[in-house]
Biopython code that builds the backbone (N, CA, C, O; Angstrom):
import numpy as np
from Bio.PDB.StructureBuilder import StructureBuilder

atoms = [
    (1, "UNK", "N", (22.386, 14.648, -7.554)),
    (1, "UNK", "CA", (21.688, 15.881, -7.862)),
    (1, "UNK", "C", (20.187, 15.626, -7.804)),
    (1, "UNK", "O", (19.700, 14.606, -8.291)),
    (2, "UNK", "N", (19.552, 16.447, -7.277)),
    (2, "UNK", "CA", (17.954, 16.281, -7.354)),
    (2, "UNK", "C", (17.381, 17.374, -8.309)),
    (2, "UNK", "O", (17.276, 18.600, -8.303)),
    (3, "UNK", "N", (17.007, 16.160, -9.268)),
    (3, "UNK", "CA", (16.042, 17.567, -10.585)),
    (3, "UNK", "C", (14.587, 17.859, -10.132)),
    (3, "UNK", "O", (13.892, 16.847, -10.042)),
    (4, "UNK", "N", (13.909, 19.178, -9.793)),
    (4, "UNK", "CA", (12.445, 19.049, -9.589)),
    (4, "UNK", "C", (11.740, 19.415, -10.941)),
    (4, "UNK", "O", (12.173, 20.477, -11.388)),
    (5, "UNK", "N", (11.327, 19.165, -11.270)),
    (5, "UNK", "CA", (10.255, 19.247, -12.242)),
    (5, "UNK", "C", (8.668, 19.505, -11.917)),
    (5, "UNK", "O", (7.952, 18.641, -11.410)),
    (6, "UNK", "N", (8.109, 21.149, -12.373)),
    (6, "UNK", "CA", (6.750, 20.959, -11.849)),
    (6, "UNK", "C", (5.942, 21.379, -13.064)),
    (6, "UNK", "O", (5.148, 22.298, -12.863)),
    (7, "UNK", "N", (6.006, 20.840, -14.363)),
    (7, "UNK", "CA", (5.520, 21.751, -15.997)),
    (7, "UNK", "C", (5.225, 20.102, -16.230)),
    (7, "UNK", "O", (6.155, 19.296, -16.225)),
    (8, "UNK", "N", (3.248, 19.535, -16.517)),
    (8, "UNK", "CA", (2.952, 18.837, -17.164)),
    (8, "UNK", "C", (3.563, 18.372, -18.027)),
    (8, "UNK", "O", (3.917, 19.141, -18.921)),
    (9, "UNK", "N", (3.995, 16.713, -18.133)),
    (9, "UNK", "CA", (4.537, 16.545, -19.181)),
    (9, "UNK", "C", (3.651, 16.278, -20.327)),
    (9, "UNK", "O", (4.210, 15.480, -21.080)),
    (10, "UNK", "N", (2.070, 16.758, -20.911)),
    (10, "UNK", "CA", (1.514, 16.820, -21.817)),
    (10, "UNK", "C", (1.278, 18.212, -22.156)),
    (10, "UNK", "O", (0.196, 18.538, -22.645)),
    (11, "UNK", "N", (2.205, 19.068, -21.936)),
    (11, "UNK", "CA", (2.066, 20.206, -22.548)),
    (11, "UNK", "C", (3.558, 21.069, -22.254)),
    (11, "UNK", "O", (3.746, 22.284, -22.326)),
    (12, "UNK", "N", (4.507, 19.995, -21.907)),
    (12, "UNK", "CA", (6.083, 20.825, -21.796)),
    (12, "UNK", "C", (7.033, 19.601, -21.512)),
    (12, "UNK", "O", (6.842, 18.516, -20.964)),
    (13, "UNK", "N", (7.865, 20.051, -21.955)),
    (13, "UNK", "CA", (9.097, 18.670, -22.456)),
    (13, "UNK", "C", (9.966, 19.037, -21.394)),
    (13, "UNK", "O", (11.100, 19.099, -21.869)),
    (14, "UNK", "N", (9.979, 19.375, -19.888)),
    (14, "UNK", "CA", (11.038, 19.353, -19.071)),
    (14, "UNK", "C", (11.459, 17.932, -18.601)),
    (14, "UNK", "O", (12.589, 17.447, -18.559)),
    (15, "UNK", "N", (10.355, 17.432, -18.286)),
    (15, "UNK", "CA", (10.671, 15.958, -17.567)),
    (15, "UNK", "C", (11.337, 15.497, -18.981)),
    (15, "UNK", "O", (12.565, 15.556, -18.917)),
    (16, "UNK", "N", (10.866, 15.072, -20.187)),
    (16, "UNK", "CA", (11.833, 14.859, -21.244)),
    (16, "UNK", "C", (13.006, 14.928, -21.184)),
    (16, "UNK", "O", (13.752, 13.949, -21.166)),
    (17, "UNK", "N", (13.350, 16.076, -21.144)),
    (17, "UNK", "CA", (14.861, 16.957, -21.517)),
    (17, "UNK", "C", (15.572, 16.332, -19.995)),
    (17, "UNK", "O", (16.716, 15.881, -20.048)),
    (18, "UNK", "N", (15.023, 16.340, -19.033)),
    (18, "UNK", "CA", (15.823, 15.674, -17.641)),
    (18, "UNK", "C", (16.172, 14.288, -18.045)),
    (18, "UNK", "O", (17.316, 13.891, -18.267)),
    (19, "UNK", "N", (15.206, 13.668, -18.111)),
    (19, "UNK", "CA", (15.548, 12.493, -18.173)),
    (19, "UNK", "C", (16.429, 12.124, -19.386)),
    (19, "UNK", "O", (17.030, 11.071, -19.173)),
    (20, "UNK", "N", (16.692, 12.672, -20.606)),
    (20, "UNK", "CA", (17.792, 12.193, -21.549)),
    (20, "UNK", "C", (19.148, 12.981, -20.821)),
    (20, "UNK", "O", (20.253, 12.441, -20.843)),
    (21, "UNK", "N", (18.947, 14.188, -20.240)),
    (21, "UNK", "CA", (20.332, 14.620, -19.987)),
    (21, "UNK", "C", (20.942, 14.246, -18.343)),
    (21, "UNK", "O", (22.085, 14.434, -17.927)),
    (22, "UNK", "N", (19.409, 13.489, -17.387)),
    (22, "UNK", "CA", (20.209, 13.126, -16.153)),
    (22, "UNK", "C", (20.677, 11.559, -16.455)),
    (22, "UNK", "O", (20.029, 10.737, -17.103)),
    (23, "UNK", "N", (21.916, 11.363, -15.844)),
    (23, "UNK", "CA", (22.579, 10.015, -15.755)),
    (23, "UNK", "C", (22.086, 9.270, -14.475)),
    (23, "UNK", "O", (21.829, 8.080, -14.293)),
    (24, "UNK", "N", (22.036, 10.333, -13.659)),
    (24, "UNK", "CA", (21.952, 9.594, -12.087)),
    (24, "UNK", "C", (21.356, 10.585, -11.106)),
    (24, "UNK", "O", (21.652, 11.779, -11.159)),
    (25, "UNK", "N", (20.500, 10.079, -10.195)),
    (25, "UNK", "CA", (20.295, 11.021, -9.053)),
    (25, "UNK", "C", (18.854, 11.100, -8.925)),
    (25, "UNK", "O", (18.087, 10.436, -9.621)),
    (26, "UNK", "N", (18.538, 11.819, -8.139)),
    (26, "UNK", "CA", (16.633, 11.776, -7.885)),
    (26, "UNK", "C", (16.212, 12.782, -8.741)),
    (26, "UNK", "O", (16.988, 13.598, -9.239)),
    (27, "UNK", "N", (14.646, 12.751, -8.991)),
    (27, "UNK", "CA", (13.667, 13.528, -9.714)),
    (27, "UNK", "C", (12.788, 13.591, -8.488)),
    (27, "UNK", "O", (12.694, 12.664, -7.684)),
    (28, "UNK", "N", (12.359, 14.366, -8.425)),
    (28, "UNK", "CA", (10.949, 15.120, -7.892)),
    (28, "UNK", "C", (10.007, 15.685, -8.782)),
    (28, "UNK", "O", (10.260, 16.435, -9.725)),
    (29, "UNK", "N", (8.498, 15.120, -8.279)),
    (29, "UNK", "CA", (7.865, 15.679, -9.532)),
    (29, "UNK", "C", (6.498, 16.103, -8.369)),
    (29, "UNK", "O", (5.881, 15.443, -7.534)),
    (30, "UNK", "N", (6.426, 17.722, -8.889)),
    (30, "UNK", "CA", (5.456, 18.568, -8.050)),
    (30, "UNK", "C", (4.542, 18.772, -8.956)),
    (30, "UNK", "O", (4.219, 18.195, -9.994)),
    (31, "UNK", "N", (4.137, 19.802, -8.319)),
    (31, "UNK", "CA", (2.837, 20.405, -9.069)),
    (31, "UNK", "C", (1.884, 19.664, -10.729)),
    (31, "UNK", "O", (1.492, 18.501, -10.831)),
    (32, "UNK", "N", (1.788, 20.383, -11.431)),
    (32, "UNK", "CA", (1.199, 19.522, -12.549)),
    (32, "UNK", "C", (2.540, 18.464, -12.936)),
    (32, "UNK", "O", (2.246, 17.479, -13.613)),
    (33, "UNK", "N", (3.810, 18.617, -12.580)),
    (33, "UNK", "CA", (4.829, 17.197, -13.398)),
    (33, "UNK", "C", (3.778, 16.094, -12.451)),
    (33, "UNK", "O", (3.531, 15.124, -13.169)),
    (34, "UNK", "N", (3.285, 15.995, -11.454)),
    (34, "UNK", "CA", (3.158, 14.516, -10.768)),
    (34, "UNK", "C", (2.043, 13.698, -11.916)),
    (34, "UNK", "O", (1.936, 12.477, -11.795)),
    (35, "UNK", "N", (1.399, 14.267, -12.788)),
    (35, "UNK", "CA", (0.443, 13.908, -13.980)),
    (35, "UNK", "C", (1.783, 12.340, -14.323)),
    (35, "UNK", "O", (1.453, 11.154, -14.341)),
    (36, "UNK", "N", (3.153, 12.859, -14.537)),
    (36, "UNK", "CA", (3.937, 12.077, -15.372)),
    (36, "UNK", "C", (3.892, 10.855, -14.271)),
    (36, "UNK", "O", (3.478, 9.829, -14.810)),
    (37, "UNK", "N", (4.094, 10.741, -13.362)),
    (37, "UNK", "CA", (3.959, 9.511, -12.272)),
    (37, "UNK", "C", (2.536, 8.661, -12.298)),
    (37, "UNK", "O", (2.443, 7.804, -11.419)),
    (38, "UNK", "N", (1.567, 8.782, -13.084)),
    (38, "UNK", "CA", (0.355, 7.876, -12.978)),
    (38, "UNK", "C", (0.267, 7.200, -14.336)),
    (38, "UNK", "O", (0.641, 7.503, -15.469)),
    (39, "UNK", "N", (-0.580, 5.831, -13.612)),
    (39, "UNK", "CA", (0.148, 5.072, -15.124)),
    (39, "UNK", "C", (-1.351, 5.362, -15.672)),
    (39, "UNK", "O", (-2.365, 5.823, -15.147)),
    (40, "UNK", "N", (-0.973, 4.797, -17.200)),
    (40, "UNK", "CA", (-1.735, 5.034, -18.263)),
    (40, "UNK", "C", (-1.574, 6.339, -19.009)),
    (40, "UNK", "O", (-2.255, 6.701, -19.968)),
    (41, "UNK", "N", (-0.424, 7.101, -18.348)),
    (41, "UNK", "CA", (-0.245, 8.485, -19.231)),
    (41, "UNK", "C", (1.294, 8.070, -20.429)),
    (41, "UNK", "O", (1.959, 7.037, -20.507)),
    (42, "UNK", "N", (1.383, 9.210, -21.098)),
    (42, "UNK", "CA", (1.920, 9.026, -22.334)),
    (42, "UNK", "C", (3.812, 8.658, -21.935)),
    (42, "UNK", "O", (4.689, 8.005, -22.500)),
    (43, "UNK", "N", (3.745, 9.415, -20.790)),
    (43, "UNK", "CA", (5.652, 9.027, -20.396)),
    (43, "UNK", "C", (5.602, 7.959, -19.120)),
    (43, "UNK", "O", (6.502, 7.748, -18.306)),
    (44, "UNK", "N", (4.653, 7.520, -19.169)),
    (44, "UNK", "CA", (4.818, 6.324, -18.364)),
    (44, "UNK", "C", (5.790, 5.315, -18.730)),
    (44, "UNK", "O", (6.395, 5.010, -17.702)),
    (45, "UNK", "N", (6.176, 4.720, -19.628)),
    (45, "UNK", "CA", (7.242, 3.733, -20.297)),
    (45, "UNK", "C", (8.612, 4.750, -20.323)),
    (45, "UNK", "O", (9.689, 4.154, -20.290)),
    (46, "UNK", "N", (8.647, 6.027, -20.371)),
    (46, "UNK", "CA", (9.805, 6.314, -20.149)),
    (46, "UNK", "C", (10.507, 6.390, -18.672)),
    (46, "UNK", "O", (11.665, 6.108, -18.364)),
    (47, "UNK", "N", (9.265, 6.934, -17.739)),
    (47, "UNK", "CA", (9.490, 7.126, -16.567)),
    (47, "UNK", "C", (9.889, 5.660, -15.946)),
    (47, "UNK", "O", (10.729, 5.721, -15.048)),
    (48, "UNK", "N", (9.326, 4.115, -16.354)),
    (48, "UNK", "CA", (9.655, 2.855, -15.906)),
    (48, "UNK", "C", (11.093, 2.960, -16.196)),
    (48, "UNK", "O", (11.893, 2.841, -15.269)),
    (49, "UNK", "N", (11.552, 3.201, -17.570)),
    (49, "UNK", "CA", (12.541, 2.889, -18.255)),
    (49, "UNK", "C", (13.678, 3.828, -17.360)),
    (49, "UNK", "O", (14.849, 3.451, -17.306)),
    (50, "UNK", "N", (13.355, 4.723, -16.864)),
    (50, "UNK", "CA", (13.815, 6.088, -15.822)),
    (50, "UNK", "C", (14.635, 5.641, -14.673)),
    (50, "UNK", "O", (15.660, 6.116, -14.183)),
    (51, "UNK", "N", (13.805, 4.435, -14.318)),
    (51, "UNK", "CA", (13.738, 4.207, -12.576)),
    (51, "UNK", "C", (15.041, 3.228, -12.613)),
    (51, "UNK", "O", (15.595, 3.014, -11.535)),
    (52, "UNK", "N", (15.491, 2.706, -13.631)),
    (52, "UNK", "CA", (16.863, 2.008, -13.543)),
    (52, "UNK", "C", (17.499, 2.718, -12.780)),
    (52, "UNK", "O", (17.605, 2.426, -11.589)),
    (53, "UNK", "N", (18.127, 3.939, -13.382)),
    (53, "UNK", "CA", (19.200, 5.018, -12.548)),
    (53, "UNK", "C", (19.141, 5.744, -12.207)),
    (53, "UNK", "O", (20.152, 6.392, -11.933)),
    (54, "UNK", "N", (17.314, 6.403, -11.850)),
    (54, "UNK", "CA", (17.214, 7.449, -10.857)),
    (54, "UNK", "C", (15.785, 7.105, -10.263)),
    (54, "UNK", "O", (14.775, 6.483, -10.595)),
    (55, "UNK", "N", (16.271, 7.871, -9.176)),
    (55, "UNK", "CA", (15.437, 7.453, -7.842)),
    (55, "UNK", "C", (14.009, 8.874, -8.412)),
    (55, "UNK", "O", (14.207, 10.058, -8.685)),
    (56, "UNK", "N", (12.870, 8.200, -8.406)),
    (56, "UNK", "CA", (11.730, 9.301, -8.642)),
    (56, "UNK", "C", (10.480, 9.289, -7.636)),
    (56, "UNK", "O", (9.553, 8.546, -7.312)),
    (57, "UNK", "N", (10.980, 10.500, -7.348)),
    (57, "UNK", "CA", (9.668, 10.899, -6.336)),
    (57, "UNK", "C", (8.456, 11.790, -6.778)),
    (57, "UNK", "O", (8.753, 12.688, -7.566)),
    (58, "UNK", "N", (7.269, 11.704, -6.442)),
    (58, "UNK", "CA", (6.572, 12.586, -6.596)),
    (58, "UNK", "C", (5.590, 13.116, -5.188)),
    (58, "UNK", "O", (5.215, 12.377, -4.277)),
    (59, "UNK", "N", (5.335, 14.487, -5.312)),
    (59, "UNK", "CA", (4.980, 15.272, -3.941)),
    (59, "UNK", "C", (3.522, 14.853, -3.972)),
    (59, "UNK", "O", (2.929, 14.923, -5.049)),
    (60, "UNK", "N", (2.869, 14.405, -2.845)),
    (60, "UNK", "CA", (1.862, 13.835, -2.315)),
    (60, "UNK", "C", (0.781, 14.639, -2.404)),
    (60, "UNK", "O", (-0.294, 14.448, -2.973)),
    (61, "UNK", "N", (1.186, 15.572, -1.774)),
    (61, "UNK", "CA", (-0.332, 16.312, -1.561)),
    (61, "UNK", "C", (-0.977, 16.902, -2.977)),
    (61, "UNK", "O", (-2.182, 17.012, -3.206)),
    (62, "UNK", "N", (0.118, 17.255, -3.875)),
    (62, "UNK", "CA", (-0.163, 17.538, -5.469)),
    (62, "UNK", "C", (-0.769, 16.722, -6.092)),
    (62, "UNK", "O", (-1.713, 17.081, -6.795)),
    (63, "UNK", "N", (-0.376, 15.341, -6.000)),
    (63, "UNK", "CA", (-0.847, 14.238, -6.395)),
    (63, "UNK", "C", (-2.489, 14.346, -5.898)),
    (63, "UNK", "O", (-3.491, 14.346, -6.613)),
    (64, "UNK", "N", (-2.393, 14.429, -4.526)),
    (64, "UNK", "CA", (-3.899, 14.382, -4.173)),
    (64, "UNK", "C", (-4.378, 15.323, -4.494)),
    (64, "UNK", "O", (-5.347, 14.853, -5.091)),
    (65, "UNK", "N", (-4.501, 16.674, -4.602)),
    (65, "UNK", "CA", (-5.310, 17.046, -4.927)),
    (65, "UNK", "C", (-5.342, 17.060, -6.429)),
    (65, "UNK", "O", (-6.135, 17.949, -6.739)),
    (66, "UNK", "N", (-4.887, 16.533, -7.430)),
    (66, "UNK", "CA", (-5.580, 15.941, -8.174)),
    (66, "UNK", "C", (-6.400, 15.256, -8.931)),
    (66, "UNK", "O", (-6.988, 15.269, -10.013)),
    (67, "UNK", "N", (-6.168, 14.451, -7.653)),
    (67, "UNK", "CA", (-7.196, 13.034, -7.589)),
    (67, "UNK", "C", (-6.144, 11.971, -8.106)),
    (67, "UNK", "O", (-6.701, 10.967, -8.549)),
    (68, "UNK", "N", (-5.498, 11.957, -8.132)),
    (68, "UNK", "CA", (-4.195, 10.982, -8.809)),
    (68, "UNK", "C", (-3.701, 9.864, -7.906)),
    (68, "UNK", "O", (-3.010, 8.995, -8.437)),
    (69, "UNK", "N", (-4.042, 9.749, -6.236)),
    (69, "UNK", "CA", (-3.257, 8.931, -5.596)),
    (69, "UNK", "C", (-3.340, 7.754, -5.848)),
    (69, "UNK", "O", (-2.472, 7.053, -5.330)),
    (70, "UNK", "N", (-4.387, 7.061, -6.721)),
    (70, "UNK", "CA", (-4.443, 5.918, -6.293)),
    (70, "UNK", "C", (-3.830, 5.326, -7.756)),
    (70, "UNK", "O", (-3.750, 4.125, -8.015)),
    (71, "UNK", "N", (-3.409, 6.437, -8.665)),
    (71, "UNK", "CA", (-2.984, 5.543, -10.160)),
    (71, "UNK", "C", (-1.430, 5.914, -10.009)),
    (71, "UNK", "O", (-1.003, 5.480, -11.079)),
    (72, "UNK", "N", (-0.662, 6.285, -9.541)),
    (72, "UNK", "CA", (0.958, 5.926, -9.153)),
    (72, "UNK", "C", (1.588, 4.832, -9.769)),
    (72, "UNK", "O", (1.121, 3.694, -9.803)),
    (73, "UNK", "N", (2.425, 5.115, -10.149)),
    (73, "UNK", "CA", (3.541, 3.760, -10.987)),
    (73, "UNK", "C", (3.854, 3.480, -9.872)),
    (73, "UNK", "O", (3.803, 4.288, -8.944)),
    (74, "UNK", "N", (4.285, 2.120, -9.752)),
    (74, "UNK", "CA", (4.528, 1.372, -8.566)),
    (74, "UNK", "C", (6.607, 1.679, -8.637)),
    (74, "UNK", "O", (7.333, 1.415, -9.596)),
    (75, "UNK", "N", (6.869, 2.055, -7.799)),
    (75, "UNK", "CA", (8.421, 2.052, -7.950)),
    (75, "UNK", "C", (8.363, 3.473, -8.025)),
    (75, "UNK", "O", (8.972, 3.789, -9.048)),
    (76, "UNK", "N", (7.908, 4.536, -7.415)),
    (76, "UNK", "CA", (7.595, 6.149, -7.337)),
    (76, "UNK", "C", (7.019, 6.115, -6.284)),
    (76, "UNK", "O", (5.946, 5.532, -6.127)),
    (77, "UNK", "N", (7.960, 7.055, -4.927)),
    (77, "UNK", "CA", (8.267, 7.360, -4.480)),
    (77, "UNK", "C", (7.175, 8.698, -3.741)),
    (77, "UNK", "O", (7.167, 9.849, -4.178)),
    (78, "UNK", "N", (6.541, 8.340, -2.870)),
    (78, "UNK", "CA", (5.380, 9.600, -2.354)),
    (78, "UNK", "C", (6.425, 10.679, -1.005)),
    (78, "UNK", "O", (6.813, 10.172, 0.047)),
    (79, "UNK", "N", (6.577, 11.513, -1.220)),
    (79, "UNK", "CA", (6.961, 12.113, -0.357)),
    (79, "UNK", "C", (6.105, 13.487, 0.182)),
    (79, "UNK", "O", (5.620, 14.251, -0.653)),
    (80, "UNK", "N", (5.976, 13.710, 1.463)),
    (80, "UNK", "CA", (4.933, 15.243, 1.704)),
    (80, "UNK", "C", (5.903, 16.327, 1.932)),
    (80, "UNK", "O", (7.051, 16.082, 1.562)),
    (81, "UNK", "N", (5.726, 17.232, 2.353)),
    (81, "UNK", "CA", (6.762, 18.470, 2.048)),
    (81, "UNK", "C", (7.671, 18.228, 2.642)),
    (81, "UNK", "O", (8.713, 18.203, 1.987)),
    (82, "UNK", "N", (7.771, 17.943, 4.073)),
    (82, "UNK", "CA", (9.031, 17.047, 5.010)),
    (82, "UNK", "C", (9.678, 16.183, 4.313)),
    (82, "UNK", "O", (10.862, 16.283, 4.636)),
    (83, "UNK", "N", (9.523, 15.278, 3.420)),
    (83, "UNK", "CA", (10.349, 15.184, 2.633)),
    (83, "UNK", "C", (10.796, 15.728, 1.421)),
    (83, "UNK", "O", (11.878, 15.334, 0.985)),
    (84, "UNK", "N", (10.138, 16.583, 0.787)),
    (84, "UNK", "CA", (10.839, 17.266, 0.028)),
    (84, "UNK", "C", (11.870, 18.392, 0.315)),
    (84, "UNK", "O", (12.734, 18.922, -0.384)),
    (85, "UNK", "N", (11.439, 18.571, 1.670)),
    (85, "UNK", "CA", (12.928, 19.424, 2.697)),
    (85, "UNK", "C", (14.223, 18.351, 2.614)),
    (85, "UNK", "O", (15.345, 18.732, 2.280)),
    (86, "UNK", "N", (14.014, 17.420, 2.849)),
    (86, "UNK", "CA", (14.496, 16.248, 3.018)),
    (86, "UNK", "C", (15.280, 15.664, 2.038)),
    (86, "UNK", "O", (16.360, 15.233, 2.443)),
    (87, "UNK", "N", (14.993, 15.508, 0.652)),
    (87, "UNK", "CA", (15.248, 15.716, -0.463)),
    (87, "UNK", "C", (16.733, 16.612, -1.065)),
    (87, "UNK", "O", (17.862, 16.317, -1.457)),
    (88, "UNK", "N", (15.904, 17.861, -0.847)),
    (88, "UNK", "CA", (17.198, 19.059, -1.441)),
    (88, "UNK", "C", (18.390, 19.294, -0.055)),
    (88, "UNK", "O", (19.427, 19.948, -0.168)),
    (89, "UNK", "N", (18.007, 18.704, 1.009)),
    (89, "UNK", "CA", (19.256, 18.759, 2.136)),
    (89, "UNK", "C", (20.379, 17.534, 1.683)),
    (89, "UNK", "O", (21.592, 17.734, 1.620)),
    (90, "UNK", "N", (19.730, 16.268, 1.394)),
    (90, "UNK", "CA", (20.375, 15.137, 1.215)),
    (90, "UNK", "C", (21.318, 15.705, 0.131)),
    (90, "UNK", "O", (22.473, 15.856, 0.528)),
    (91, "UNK", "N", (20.996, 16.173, -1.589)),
    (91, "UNK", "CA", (21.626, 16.234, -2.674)),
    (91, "UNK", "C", (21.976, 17.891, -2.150)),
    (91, "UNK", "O", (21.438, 18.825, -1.554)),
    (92, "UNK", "N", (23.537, 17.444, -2.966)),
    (92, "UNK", "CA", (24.452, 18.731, -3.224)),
    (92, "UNK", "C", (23.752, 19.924, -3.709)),
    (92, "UNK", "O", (23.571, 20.974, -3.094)),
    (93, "UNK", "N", (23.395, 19.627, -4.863)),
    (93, "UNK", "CA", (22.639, 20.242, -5.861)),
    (93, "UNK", "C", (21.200, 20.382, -6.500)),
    (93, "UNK", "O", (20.298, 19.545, -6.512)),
    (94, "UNK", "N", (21.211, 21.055, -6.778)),
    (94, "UNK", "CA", (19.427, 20.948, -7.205)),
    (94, "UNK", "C", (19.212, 21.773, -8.454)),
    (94, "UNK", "O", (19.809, 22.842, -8.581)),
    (95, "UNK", "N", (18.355, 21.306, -9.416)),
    (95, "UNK", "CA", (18.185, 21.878, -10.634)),
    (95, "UNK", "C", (16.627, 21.544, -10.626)),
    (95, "UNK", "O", (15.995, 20.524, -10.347)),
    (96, "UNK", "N", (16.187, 23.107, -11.142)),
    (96, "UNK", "CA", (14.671, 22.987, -11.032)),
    (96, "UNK", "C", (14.640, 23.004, -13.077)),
    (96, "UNK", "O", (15.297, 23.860, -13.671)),
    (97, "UNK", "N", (13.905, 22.084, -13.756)),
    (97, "UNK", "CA", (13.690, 22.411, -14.668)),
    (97, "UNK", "C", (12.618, 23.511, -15.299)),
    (97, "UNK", "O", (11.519, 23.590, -14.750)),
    (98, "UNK", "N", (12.824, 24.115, -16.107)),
    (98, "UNK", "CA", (11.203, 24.888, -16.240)),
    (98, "UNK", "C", (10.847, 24.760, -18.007)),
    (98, "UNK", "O", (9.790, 25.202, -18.457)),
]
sb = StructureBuilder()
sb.init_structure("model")
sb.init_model(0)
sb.init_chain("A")
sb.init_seg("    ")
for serial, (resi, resn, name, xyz) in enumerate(atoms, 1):
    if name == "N":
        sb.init_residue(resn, " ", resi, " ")
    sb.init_atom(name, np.array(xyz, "f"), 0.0, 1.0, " ", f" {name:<3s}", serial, name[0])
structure = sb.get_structure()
């Protein structure tokens, strides 16, 4: 299953709530979620702790225009919209958190 997540995780508990209730499968993290993919932020140790049993991506160009590309957890996954097509074709399912 691929969960996307695009709600900051310093001001909304989706990536939270995914990650205790997914077992397995990819995350995508767009819009303000890609904040949770750079280290030195507050779910960084969960998101490491994450990458055991799910595969986590975050969307590139979001990232950049943030200014975020260059602080990425290492073991996260850059994909540009071609792969995020790429993404929801591969998995059955898809659950967008909000």
């Amino acid at each position: 299953m691929l969960h996307i997540i695009n709600k900051s995780p310093l001001g909304n508990n989706s990536l939270d709530s995914c990650l205790r209730a997914a077992g397995s499968g990819d995350i995508l993290l767009i819009e303000d979620a890609v904040y949770a993919a750079t280290k030195g932020n507050s779910m960084e140790g969960r998101v490491r702790e994450a990458m055991s049993r799910l595969k986590i991506y975050v969307l590139l160009p979001d990232l950049e225009a943030r200014g975020l590309a260059d602080r990425i957890i290492e073991g996260v996954s850059k994909v540009e919209y071609g792969g995020f097509v790429d993404l929801v074709a591969a998995n059955k399912n898809c659950q967008s958190w909000l």
